[in-house]
PABALO-447369 format. One line per field, with one value per residue (C-alpha): residue number from 1; chain; x, y, z. Coordinates in nm, 2 decimals. Layout:
<sites>
nr = [NUM_...]
kette = [A_...]
X = [X_...]
Y = [Y_...]
Z = [Z_...]
</sites>
This chain:
<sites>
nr = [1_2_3_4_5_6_7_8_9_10_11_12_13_14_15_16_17_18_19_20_21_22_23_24_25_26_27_28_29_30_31_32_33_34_35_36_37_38_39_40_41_42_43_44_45_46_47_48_49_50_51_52_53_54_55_56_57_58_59_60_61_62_63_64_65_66_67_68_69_70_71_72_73_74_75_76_77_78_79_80_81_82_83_84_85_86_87_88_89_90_91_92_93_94_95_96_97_98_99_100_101_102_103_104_105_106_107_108_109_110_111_112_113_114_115_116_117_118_119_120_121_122_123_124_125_126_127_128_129_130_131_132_133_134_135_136_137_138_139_140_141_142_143_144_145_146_147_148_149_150_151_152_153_154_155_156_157_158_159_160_161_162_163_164_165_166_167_168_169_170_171_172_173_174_175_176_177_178_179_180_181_182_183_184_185_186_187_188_189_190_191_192_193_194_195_196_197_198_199_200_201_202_203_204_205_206_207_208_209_210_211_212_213_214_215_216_217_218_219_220_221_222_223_224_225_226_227_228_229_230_231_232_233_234_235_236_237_238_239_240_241_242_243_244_245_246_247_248_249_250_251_252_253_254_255_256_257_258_259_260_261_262_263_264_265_266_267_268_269_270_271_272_273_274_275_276_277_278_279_280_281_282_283_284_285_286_287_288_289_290_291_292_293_294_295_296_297_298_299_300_301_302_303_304_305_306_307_308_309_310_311_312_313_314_315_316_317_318_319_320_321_322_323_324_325_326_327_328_329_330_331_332_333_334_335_336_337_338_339_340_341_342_343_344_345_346_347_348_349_350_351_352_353_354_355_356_357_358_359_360_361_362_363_364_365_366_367_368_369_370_371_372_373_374_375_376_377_378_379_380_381_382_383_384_385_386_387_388_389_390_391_392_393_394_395_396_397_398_399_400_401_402_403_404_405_406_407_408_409_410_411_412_413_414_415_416_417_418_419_420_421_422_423_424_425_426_427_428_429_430_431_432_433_434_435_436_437_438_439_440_441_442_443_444_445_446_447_448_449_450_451_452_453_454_455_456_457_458_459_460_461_462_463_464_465_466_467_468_469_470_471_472_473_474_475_476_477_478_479_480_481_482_483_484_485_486_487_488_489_490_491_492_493_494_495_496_497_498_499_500_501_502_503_504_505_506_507_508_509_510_511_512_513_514_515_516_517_518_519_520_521_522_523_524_525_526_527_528_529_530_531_532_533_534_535_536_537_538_539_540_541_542_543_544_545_546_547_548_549_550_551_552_553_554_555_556_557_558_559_560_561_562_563_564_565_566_567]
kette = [A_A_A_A_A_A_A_A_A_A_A_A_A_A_A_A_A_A_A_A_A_A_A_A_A_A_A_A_A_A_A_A_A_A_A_A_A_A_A_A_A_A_A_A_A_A_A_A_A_A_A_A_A_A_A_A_A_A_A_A_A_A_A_A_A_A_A_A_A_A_A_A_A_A_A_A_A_A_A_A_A_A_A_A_A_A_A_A_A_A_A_A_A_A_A_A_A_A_A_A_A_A_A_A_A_A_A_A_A_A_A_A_A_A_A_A_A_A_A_A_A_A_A_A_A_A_A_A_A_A_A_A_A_A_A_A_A_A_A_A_A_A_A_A_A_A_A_A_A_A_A_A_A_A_A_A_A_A_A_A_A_A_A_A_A_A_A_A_A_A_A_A_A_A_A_A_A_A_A_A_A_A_A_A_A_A_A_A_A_A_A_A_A_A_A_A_A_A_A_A_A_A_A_A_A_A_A_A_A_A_A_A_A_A_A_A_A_A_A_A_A_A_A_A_A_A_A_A_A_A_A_A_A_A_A_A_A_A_A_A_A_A_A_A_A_A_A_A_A_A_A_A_A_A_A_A_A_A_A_A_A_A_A_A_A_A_A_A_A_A_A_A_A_A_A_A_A_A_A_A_A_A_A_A_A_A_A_A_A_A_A_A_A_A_A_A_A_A_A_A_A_A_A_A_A_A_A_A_A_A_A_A_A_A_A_A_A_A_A_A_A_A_A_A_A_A_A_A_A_A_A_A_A_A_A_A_A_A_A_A_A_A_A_A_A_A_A_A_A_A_A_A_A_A_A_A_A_A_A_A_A_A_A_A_A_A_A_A_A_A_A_A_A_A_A_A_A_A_A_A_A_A_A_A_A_A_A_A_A_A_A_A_A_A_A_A_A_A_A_A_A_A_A_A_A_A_A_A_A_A_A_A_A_A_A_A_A_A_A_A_A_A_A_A_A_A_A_A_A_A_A_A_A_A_A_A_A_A_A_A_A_A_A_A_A_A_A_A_A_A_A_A_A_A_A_A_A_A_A_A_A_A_A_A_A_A_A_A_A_A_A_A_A_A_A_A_A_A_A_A_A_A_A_A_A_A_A_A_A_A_A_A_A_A_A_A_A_A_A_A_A_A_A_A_A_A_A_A_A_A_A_A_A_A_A_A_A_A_A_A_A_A_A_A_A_A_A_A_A_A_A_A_A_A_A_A_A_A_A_A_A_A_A_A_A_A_A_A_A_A_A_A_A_A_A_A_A_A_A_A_A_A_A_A_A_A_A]
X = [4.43_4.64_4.35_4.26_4.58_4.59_4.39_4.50_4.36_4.73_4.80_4.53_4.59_5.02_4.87_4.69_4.94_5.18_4.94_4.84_5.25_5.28_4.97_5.12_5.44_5.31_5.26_4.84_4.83_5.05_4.85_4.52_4.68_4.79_4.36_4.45_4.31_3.95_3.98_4.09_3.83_3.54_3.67_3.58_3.96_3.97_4.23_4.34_4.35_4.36_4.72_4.78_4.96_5.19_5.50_5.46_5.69_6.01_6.18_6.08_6.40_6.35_5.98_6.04_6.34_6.07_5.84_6.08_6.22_5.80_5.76_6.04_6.30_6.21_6.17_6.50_6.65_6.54_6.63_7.00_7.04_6.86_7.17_7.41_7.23_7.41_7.31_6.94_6.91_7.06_7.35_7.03_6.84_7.16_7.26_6.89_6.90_7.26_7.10_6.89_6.97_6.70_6.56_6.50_6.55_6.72_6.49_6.53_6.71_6.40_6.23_6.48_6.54_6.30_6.45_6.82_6.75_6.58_6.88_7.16_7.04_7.02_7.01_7.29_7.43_7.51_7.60_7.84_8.11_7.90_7.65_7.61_7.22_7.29_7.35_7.67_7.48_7.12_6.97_6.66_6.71_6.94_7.16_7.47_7.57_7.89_7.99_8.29_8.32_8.40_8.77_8.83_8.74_8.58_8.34_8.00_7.64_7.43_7.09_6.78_6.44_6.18_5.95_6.13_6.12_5.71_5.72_5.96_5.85_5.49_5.64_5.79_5.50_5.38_5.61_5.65_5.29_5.31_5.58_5.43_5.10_5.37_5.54_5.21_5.01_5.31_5.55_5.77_5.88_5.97_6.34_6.40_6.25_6.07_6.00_6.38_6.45_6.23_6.30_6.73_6.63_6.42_6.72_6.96_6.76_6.65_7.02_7.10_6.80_7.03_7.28_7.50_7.50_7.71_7.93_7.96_8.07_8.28_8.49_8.49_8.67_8.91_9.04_9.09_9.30_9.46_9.76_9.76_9.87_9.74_9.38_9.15_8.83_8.62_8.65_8.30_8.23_7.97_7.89_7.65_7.58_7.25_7.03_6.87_7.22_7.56_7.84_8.19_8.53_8.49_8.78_8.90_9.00_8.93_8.61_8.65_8.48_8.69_8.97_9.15_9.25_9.43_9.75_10.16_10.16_9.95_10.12_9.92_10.04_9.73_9.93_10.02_9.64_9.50_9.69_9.64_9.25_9.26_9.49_9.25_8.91_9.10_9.20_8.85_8.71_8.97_9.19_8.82_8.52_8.37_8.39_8.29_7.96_7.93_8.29_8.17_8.32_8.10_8.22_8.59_8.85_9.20_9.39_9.74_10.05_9.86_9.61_9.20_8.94_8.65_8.31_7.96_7.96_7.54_7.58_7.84_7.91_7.99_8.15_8.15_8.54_8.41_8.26_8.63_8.76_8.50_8.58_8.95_8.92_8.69_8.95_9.25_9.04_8.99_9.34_9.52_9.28_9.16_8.81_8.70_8.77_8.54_8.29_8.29_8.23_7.95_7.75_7.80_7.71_7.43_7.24_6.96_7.01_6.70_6.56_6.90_7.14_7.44_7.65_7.60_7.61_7.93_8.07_7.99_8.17_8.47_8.50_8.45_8.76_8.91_8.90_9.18_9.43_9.78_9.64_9.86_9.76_9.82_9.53_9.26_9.02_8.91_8.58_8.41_8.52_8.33_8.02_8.07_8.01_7.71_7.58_7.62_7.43_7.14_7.11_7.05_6.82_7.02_7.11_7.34_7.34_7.32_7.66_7.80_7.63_7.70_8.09_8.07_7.91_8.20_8.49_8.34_8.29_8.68_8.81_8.64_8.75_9.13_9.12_8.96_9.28_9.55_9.43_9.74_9.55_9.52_9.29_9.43_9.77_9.72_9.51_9.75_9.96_9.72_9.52_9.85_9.95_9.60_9.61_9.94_9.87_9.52_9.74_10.00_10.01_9.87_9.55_9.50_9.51_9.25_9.01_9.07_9.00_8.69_8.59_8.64_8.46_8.14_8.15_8.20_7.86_7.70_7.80_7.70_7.35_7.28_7.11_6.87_6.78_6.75_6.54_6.35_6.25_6.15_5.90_5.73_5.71_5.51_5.33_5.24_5.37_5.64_5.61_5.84_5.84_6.05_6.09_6.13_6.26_6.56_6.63_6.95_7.06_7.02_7.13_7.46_7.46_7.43_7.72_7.95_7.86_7.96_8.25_8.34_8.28_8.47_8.81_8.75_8.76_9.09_9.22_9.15_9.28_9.60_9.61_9.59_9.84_10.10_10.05_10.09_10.37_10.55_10.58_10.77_11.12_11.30_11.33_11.39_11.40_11.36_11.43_11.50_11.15_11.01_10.98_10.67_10.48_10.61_10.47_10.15_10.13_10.18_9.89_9.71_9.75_9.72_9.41_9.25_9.38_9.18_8.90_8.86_8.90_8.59_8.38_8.47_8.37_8.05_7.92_8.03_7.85_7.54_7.52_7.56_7.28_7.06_7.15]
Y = [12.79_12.93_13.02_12.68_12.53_12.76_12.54_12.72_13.02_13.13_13.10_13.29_13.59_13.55_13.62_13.89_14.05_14.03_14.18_14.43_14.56_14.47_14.74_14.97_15.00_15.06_14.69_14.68_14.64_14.35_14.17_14.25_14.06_13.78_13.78_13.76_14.06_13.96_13.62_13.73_13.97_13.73_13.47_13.81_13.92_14.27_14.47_14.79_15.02_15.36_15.44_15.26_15.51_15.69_15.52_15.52_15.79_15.61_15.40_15.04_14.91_15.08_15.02_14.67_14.73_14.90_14.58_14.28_14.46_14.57_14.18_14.01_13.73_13.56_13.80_14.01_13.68_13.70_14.00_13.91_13.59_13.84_14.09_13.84_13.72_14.06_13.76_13.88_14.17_14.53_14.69_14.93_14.66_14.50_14.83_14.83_14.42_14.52_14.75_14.50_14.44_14.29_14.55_14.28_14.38_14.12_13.92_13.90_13.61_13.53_13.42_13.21_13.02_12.73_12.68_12.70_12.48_12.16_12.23_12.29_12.01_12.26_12.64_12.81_12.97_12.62_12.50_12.76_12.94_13.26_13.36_13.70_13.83_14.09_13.94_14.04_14.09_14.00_13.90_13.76_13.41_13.43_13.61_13.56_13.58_13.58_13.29_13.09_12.69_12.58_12.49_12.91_12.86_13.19_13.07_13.22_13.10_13.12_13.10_13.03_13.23_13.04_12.98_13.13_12.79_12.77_13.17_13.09_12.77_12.95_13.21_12.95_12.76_13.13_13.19_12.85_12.89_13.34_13.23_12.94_13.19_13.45_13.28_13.13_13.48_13.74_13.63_13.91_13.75_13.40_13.49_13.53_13.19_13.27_12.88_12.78_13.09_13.04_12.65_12.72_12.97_12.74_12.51_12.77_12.92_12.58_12.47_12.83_12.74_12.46_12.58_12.25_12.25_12.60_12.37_12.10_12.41_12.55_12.21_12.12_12.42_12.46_12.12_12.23_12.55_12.33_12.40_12.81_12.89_13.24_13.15_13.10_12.91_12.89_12.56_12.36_12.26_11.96_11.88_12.18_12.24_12.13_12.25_12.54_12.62_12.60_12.70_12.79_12.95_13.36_13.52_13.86_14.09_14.39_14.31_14.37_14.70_14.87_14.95_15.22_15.02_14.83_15.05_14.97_15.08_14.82_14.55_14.54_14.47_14.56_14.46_14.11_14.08_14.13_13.85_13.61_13.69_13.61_13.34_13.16_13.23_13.19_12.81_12.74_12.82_12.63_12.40_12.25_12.37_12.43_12.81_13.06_13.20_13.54_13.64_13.98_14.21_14.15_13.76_13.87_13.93_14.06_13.89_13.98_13.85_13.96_13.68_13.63_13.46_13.37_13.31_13.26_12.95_12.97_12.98_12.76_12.73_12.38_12.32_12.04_11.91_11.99_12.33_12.38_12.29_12.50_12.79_12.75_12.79_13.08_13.29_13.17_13.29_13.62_13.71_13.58_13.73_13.43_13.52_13.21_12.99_13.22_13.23_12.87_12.80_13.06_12.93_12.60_12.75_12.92_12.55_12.62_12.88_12.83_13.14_13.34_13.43_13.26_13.38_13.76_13.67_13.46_13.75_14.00_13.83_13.79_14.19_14.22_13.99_14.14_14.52_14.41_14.27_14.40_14.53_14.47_14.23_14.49_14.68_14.40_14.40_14.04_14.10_14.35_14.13_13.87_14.12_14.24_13.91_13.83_14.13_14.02_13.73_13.91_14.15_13.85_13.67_13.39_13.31_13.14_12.80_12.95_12.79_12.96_13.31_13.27_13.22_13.55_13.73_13.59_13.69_14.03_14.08_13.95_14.13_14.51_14.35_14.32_14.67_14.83_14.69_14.79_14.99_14.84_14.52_14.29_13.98_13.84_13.87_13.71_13.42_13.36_13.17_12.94_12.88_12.80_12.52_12.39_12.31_12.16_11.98_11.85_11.72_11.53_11.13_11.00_11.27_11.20_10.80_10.85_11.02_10.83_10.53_10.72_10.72_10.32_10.26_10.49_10.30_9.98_10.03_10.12_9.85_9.66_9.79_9.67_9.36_9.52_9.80_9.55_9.30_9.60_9.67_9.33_9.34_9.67_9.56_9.20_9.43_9.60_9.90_10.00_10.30_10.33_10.65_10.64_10.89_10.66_10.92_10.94_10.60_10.55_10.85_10.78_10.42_10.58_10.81_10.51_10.31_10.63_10.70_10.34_10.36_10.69_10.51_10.22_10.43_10.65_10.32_10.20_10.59_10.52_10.24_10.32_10.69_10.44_10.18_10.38_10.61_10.27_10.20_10.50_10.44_10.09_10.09_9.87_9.80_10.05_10.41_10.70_11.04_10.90_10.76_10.41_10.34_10.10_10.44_10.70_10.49_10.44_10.77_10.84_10.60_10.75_11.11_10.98_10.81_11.08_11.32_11.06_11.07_11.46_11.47_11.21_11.39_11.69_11.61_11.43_11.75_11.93_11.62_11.64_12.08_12.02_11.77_12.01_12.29]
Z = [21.36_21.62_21.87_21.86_21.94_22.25_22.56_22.84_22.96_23.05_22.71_22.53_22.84_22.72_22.37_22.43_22.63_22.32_22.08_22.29_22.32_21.92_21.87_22.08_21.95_21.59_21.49_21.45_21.04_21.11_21.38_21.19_20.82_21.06_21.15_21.53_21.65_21.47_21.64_21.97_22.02_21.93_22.21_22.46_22.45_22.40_22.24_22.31_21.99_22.14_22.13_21.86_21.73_21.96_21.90_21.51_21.45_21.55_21.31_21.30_21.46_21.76_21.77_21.75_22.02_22.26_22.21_22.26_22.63_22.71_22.62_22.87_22.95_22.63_22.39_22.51_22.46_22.11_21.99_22.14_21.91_21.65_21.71_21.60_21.30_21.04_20.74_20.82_20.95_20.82_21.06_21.17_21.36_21.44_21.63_21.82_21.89_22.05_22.28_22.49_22.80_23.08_23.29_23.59_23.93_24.19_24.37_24.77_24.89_25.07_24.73_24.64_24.95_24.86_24.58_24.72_25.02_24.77_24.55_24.80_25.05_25.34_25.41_25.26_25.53_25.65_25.33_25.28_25.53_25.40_25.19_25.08_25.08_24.83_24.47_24.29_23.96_23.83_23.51_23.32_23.39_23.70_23.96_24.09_24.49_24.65_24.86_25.07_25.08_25.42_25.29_25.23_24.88_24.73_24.47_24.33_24.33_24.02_24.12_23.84_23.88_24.05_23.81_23.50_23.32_23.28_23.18_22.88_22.79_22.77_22.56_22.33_22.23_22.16_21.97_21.74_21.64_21.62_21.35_21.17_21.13_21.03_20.74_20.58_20.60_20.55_20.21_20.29_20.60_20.44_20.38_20.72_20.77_21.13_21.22_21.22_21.35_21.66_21.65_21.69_21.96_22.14_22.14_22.27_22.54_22.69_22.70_22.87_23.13_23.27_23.46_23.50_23.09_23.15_23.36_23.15_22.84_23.09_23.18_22.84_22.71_23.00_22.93_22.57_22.67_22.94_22.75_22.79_23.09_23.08_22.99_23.32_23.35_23.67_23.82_23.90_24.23_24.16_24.50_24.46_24.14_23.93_23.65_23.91_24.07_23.99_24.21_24.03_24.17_24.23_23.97_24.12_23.82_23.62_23.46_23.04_23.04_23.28_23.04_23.18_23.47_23.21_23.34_23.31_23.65_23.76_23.57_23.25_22.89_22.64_22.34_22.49_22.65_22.27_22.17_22.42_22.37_22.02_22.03_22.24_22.09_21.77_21.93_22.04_21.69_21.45_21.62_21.89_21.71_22.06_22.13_22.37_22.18_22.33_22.41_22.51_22.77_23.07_23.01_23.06_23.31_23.31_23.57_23.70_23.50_23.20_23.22_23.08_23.23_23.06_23.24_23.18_22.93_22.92_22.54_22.35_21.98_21.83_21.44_21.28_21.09_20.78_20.91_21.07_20.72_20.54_20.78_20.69_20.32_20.37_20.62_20.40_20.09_20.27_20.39_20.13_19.84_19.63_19.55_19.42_19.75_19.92_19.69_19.67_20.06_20.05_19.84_20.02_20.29_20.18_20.07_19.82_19.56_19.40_19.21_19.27_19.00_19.16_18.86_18.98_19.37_19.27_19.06_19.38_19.66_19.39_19.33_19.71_19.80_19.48_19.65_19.90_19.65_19.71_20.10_20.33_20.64_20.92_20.71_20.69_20.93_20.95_21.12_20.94_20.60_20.76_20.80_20.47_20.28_20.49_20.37_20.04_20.12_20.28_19.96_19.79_20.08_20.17_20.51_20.69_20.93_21.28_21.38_21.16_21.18_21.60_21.49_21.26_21.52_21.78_21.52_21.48_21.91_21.94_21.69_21.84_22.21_22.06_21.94_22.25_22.40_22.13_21.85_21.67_21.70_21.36_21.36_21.01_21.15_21.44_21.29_20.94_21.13_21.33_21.01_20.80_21.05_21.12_20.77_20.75_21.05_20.79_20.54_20.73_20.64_20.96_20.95_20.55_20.64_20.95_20.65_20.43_20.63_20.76_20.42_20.35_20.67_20.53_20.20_20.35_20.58_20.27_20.07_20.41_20.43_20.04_20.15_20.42_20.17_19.89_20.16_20.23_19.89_19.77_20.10_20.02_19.64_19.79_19.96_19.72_19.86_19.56_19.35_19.09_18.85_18.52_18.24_17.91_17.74_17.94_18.09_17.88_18.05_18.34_18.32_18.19_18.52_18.73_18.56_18.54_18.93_19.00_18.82_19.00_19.37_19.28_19.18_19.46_19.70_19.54_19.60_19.93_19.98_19.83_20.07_20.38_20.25_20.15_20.51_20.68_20.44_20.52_20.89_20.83_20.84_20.59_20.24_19.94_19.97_19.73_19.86_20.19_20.21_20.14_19.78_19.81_20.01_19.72_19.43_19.58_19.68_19.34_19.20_19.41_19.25_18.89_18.99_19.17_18.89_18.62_18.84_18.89_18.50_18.44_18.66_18.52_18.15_18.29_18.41_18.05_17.88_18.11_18.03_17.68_17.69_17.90_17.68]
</sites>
């Protein structure tokens, strides 16, 4: 029971601080089916029911809107991971999650130079030229103070609440067991699958609590856009930064929001600043799979000679190869209209389907993709495409990975950020090309022979790790630790599965093989040539195809053979 698990006295007061704002912003028949307000008031907590009811009358976004801000740091976090999750939650609570912002006034510099002076080594007027008392900005979890290195160096301080960690970290373990007591007591909230959702934003906001992990995101990605020379990162000063400080170069432009400066006159180009925006997030996203998770305006600068900085790298997205190629297929699928590559990488992505009609969820995303056949690119807007589908996916309650509903929610934020700047502004035609050669770039012989030789390796270990498995068996069956369930009635079939799935492994190993000899092959000069290339590469090559093509065949029959059966 949750009171139970609750041993501090601070916890139990935290708890009853949050059912007290739940029950006054309209939320009392849920806290009474979770049996918390029962429990609470028979340990001598006592529960304000009076005005229980004053906020009922506004919709329940907004209610819940009210609650999360009343609630604090944590909670405001929340409901700004909640605004980017559109696979969940319907555009009306997206547009109220949106809306939080942290109400927290900045603390004196006075309250923060204990902290400062163990962190910094010293006072910071003597660990700085000069230190600005009054903070540039404030938030929940930190503020930000002007400063100058003793070299001339204009850089800015990012300063961590004292205290802030135990406050969250209080909240958290509030909120892990709030939403295990949530999905076992309320059915209608399983969909939305409150303990991962709480568990991911654990994750997040702890990294987002250490201020040199910003650093680390923030180095990381500059060295990745090394190459674009209009594209600014703050450099790190790591002399004084730690997880409770961080200390970064001061960028002097016109912050994202302040658009009409944005002027000819002063030596803006809006068109060329669109692109340059998207063609770096678009870089991050594809090409790195390490991106910039909330690419918002208050994160961005325009610099002069039409340059962007990016700042504030608290929260970073990260995808995986195959998520990059997944992500691929999907954007290809969607701006070049083929219906069924998107529908295939959604339900991928979606995982278990089980008790959904995947024919008519397949059948909706293909008439959705279908709609824009024959529209031209300068007409697609890439972004709300992407919002579309997971829509699709929510109507049939199935959610997304939270990489990949951060990256939706970052395509969707670019793509609004490009046409603040230039109406005229076209995601899809901006990304077509980077997609295109990021896949040709996939298929070339040396990146096909590093897969494919990734793939021998993986098969290799297993084949490696037969013995210990095996070892390991024949131990737990001595030890009469071995359980072993068979169905008689279909152990011919499944002995048939084996030897078919052995076959299968075996042909895909000599594929591979031949992929990685004839790409070594290839590079050797010498020998005889067809076509201009080495003949011993081609025909291998080849082999390789027919193979693969006979192998694609057999496992497409098996699974004929294996409905049939079922049928």
């Amino acid at each position: 029971m949750l009171l139970q698990a609750l041993t501090t006295a601070r916890d139990l007061g935290r708890l009853q601080d949050i059912l007290g704002v739940l029950i006054r912003h309209g939320f009392g028949d849920t806290v009474r089916r979770l049996g918390l307000a029962d429990a609470l008031e028979k340990a001598g907590h006592a529960l304000r029911w009076e005005h229980a009811a004053d906020l009922a009358r506004l919709p329940p976004p907004v209610q819940v809107r009210l609650a999360l801000e009343e609630l604090g740091p944590t909670f405001v976090k929340l409901g700004q991971i909640l605004a980017g999750r559109a696979d969940l939650f319907g555009p009306e609570w997206i547009a109220e999650f949106e809306k939080l912002h942290s109400q927290v006034p900045a603390l004196p510099l006075d309250s923060l130079r204990l902290q400062l002076r163990d962190d910094l080594g010293g006072e910071p007027e003597a660990v700085f030229a000069r230190f600005d008392a009054e903070p540039l900005a404030a938030a929940s979890i930190a503020q930000v103070h002007r400063a100058q290195l003793h070299d001339g160096t204009e850089v800015v301080v990012k300063i961590r609440r004292p205290g802030i960690t135990d406050t969250i970290e209080a909240d958290l373990r509030l909120l892990e067991r709030l939403a295990a007591l949530a999905e076992a007591e309320l059915p209608a909230l399983k969909p939305y699958r409150p303990q991962l959702l709480v568990r991911e934003f654990a994750r997040s906001l702890r990294r987002e609590l250490d201020l040199a992990n910003e650093c680390r995101n923030a180095e990381r990605i500059a060295i990745n856009l090394a190459a674009l020379e209009h594209i600014a990162i703050p450099r790190v000063h790591w002399a004084h930064t730690g997880a409770c400080v961080n200390v970064q170069d001061f960028l002097d432009g016109v912050p994202g929001h302040q658009l009409d400066r944005l002027t000819p006159e002063a030596g803006f180009d809006r068109q060329l600043l669109a692109r340059r925006g998207a063609g770096a997030v678009l870089k991050m996203i594809v090409e790195d799979g390490f991106f910039h998770a909330d690419p918002h305006p208050g994160n961005v600068f325009y610099l002069p000679g039409n340059r962007i900085a990016f700042i504030d790298f608290g929260m970073a997205g990260r995808l995986s190869e195959r998520r990059r190629d997944d992500l691929l297929q999907l954007l290809l699928g969607l701006v070049e209209h083929r219906a069924q590559a998107v529908a295939d990488v959604l339900l991928d992505w979606a995982g278990d389907t089980h008790g959904i009609d995947t024919a008519q969820l397949e059948s909706e995303i293909e008439a959705f993709v279908d709609q824009y056949h024959g529209v031209s690119l300068a007409k697609l807007s890439l972004g709300q495409m992407l919002a579309d589908v997971t829509t699709i996916l929510r109507e049939h309650k199935l959610g997304l990975p939270s990489d990949l509903a951060l990256l939706i929610k970052s395509f969707i934020t670019l793509e609004g950020m490009g046409r603040g700047l230039d109406p005229g502004f076209h995601m899809a035609t901006e990304a077509l090309p980077l997609l295109k050669r990021v896949l040709r770039a996939r298929y070339q012989p040396k990146a096909l022979a590093k897969r494919g030789w990734s793939l021998l390796r993986r098969s290799l270990g297993a084949l490696e790790q037969m013995p210990d498995d095996l070892g390991r068996l024949l131990r737990n069956a001595r030890r009469g630790r071995l359980q072993v369930g068979i169905e008689l009635a279909h152990l011919k079939r499944v002995g048939d599965q084996i030897d078919r799935a052995a076959n299968r492994l075996s042909m895909a190993l000599v594929v591979a093989a031949l992929i990685i000899g004839s790409s070594i092959v290839l590079t050797v000069q010498g020998g005889p040539t067809l076509f201009g290339l080495p003949a011993f590469g081609l025909m291998g090559f080849a082999g390789a195809v027919v193979f693969g093509i006979w192998l694609l065949r057999a496992m497409a029959r098996s699974g004929r053979d294996d409905g049939d059966r079922d049928g």
